[in-house]
C-alpha positions in Angstrom: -71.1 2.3 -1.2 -71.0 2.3 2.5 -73.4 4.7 4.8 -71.3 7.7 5.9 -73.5 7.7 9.2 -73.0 4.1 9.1 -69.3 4.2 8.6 -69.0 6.2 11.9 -71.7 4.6 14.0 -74.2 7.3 14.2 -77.7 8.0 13.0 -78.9 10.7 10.4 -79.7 12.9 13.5 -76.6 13.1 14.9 -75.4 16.5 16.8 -71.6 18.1 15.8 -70.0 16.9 18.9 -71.8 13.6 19.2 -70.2 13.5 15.5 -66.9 14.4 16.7 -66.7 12.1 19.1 -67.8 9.5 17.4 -65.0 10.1 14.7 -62.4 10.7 17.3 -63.3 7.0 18.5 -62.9 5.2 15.4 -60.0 7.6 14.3 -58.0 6.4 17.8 -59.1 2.2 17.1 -57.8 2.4 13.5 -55.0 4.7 13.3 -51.9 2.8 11.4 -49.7 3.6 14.2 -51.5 1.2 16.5 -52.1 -0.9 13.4 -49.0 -1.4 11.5 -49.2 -2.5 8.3 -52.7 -3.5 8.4 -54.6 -2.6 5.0 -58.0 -3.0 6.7 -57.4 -1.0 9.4 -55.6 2.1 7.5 -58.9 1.4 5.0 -61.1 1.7 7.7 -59.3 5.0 9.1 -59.1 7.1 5.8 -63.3 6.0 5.5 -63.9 7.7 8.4 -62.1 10.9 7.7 -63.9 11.0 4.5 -67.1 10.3 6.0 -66.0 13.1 8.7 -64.8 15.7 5.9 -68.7 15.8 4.7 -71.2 15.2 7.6 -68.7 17.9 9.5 -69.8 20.5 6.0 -73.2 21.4 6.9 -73.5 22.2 3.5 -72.1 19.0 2.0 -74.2 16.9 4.7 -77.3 18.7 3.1 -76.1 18.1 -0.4 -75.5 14.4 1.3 -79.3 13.9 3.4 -81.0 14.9 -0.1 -79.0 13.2 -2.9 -76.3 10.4 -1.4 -73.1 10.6 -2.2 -73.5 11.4 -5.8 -74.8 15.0 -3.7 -71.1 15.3 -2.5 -69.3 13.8 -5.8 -68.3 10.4 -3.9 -68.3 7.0 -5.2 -66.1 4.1 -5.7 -65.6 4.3 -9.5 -65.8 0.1 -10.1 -64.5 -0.8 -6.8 -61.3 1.7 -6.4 -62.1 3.6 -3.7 -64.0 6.9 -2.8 -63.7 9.8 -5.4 -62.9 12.0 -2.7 -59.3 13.7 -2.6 -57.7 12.2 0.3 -54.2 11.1 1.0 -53.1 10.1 4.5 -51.5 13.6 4.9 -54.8 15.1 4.5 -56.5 13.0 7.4 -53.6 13.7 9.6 -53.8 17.5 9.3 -57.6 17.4 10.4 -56.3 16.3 13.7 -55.4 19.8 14.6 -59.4 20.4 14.8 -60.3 17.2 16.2 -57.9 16.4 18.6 -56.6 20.5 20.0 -53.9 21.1 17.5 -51.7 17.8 18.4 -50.6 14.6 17.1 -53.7 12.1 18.6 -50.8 9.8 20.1 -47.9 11.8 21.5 -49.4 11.9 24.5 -50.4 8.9 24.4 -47.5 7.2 23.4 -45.0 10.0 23.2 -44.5 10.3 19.7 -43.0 13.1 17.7 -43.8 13.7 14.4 -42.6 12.6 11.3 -41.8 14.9 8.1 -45.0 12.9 6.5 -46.8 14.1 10.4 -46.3 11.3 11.6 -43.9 8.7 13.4 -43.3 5.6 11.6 -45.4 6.3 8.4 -44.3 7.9 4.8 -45.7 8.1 1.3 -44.0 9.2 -1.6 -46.5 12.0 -3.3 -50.0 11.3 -4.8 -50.2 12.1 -9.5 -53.0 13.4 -10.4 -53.8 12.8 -14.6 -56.6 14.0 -16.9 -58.1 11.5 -19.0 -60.5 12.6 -22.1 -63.2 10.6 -22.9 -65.6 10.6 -25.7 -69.4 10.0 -25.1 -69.0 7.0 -27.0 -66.9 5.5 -24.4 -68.3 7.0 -21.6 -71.3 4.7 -22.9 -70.0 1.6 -23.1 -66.9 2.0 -20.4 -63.4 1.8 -21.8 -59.7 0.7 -21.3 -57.6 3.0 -21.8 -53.4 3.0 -21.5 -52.3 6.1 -20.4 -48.3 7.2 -19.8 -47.1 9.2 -17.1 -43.7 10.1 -15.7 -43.1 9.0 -11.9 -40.8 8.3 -9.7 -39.5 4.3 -9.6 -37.2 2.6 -7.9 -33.5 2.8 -9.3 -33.0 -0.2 -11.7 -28.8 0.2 -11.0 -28.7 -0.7 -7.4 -32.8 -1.9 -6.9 -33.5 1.1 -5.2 -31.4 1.0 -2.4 -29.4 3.6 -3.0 -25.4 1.8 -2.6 -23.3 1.7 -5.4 -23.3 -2.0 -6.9 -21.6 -4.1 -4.7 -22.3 -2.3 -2.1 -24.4 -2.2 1.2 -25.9 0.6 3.3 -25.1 0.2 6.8 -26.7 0.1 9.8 -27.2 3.7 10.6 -24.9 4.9 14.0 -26.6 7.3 15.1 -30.3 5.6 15.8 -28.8 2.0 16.2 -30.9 1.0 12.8 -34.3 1.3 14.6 -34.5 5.0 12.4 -35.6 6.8 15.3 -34.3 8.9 18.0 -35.8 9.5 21.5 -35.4 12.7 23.8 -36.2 13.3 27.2 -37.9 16.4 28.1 -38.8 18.3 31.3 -42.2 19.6 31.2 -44.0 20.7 34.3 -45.8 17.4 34.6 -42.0 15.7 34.9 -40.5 13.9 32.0 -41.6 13.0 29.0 -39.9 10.7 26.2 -40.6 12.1 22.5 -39.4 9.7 19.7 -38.5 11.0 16.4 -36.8 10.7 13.3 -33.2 9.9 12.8 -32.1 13.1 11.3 -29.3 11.1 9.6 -30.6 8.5 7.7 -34.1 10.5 8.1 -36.2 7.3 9.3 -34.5 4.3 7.3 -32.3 3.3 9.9 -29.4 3.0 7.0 -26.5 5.0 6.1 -25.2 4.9 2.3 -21.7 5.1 2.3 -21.5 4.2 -1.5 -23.9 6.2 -2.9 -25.0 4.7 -6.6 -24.4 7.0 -9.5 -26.8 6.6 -11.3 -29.9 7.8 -8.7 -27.1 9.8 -6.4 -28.3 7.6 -3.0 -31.8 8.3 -3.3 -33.0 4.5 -4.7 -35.5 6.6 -7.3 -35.3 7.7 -10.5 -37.7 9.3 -12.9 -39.1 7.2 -14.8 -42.3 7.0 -17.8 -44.8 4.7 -16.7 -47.9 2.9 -19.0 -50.6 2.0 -16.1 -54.3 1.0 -17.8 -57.1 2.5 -16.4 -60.6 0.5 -16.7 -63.2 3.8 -17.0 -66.6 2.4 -15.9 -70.0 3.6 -17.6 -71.8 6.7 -17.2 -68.9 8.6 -15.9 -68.9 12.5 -16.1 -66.4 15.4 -15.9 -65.4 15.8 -12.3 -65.4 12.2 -11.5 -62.1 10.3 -10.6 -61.0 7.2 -9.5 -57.7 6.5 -7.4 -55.1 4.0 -8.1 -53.7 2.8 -5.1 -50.0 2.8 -4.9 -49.9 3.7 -8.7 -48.4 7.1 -7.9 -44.7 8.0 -7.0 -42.9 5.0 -5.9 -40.7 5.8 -2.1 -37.6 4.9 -0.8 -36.9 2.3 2.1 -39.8 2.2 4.4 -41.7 4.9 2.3 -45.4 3.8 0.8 -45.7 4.3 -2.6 -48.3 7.5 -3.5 -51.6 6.7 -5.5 -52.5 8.3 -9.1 -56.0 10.2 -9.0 -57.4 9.8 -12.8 -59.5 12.5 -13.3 -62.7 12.3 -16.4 -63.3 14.9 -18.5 -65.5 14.7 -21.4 -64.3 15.8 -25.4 -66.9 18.2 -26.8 -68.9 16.4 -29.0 -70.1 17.9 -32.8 -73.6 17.5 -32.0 -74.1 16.7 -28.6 -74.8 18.5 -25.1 -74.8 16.5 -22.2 -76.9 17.4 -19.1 -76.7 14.8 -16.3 -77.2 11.2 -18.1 -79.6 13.1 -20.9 -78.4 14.0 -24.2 -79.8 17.2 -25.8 -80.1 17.8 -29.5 -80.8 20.3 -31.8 -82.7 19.5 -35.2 -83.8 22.2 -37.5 -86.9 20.9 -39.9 -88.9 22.7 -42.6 -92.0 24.8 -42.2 -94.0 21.8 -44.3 -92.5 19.1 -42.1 -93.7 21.2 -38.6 -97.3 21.5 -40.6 -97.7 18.0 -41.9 -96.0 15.9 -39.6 -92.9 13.6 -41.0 -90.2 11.3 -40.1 -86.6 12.0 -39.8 -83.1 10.4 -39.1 -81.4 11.6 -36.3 -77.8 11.1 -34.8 -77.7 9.1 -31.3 -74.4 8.3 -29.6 -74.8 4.6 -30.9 -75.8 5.6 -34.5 -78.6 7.1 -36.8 -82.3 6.4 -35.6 -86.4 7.5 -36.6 -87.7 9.9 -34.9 -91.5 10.8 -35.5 -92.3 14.5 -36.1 -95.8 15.5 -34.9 -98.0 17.3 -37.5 -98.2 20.9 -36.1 -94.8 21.1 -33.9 -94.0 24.4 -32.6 -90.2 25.8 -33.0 -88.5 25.2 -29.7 -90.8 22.0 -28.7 -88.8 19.5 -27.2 -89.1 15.3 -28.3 -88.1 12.8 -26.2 -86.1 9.4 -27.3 -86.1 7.7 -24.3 -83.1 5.3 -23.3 -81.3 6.8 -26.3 -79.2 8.7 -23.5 -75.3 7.5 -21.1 -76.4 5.2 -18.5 -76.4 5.9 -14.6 -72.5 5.1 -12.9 -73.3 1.7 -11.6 -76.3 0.8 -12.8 -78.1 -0.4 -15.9 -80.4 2.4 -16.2 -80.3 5.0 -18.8 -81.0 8.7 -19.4 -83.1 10.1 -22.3 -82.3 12.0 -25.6 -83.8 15.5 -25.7 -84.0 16.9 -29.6 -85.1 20.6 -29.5 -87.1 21.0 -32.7 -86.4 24.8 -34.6 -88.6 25.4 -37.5 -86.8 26.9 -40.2 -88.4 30.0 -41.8 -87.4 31.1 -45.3 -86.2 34.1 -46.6 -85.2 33.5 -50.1 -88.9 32.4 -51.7 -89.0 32.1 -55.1 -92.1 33.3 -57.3 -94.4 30.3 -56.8 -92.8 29.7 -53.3 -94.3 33.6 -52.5 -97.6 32.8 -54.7 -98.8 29.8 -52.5 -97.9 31.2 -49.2 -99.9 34.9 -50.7 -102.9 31.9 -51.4 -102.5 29.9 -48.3 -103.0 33.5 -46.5 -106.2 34.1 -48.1 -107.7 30.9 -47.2 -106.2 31.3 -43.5 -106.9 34.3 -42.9 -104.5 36.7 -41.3 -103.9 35.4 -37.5 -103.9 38.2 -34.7 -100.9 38.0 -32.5 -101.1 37.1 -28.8 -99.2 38.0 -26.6 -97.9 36.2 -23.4 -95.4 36.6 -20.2 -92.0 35.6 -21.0 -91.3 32.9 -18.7 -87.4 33.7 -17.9 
């Protein structure tokens, strides 16, 4: 992934104002509205809002200096962007702190605002899914189908909301162009502020016809199979967003994106901590004496694992590379098996003879006694 200091042009020392301004810059060369339907650009924007949202946290650009952007829970899940929750209307409401409370271009180009805050841009609403994994296929990476009800253009009248056979019309009020304009007086003179059509709210059409079947709108709710490629390694908390796999929008409206969140299925014997998987194997008292070898379970099947003659109950063995590999790498973490040595309590006679003999050769040990370390 990219720098975040990078991204906005600035080094790792970088004061809070040198960092707004620096955002404020990039913010005002890629907004959409002096970049109309241009991807990069819009890409480019919602970057640096991102980047913004943590080196602005002191706390997350701590979290950020020490550990990258797995510090801050960012990354771009096999290519689909940064994990972080943003949608366009998130950026634009940051505006208020970085540019006093306004719009960044009415003044500069007298524009109102829109109902989606601003002039010229809409998207439909942003899903938001769960999908449960098992360790299994959070090692290898999976495909999975998932279903989910959305919004979808109406398949009676192609989502343009006219009865079949029918048209909208070119809206009366705006002309078609979907917006209105208004001259104030303000102290400085006059001002033009350009807004929505409140008629035909933006489209510049006016449905006469209305189809049945989605009432005007051009949506309709809809089930919806999208697949979903889960990369390795991935851990509850992680997502990855879909672009333009969300709700779908009317005329002139962006279609949302889905955010696909991970969570892991409790597993029977397994606890994972970070890419390690930890284990716990209970063994006899003869096996912790003499040493011995044991099958145990791994997430890709049974394997040896050597027990050292004189183990302590609660001594930890390591497999290593038995554990889910790093996200985006080839690396892989460790399994941890906590050994607990099983004492009896139901001896038989000869079991109670030999331990009554194995004391008398032994001797009885005096007990030490140590700090708990907590």
């Amino acid at each position: 992934m990219k720098d975040l200091y990078e991204i906005l042009g600035v080094d790792k020392n970088v004061s809070k104002d040198e960092l707004k301004r620096a955002y404020r810059k990039i913010a005002m060369k890629y907004h959409p509205d002096r970049n109309p339907d241009n991807k990069e650009a819009e890409q480019k924007f919602k970057e640096a809002a991102e980047a913004y949202a943590v080196l602005s946290d002191d706390n997350k650009r701590t979290k950020y200096d020490q550990f990258g952007h797995a510090g801050v829970g960012m990354g771009e899940m096999g290519g689909q962007g940064f994990d972080m929750n943003f949608s366009m209307e998130d950026i634009f409401s940051q505006f208020g702190n970085i540019f006093g409370g306004r719009h960044p271009f009415e003044d500069i180009f007298g524009m109102g605002s829109s109902s989606s805050g601003r002039s010229g841009y809409r998207k439909a609403r942003d899903l938001r899914v769960s999908l449960k994994l098992e360790l299994e296929e959070i090692l290898n990476g999976v495909e999975k189908t998932i279903k989910i009800k959305r919004d979808e253009h109406c398949s009676t009248c192609d989502g343009s909301g006219a009865k079949p056979g029918t048209s909208p019309t070119r809206c009366k009020q705006c002309g078609g162009s979907g917006q209105v304009r208004q001259v104030r007086q303000s102290f400085f003179g006059q001002s033009v502020v350009v807004s929505d059509c409140p008629l035909c709210h933006g489209t510049g059409e006016f449905i006469e016809n209305p189809c049945s079947s989605c009432n005007g709108s051009g949506i309709t709710r809809e089930t919806a199979s999208i697949k979903v490629k889960v990369p390795k390694g991935v851990e509850s908390g992680n997502y990855m967003t879909l672009d333009g796999q969300g709700n779908k929008g009317g005329k002139g409206v962006q279609s949302g994106d889905l955010l696909v969140f991970f969570e892991e299925k409790q597993h029977e014997y397994f606890i994972r901590n970070g890419n390690d998987i930890l284990l716990e194997t209970h063994i006899a008292v003869h096996q912790a004496v003499l040493g011995d070898t044991i099958k145990v379970p791994t997430i890709e099947g049974h394997a040896g694992l050597k027990i050292p003659k004189g183990i302590q109950s609660g001594h930890l063995l390591r497999m290593r590379g038995k554990g889910l590999p790093r996200l985006r790498s080839s690396q892989r973490g460790d399994q941890l098996i906590k050994i607990v040595v099983d004492i009896p309590d139901d001896l038989s006679k000869q079991e109670k003879n030999l331990y009554q003999e194995l004391e008398k050769i032994r001797g009885s040990k005096k007990p030490i006694f140590k700090r708990m370390e907590l």
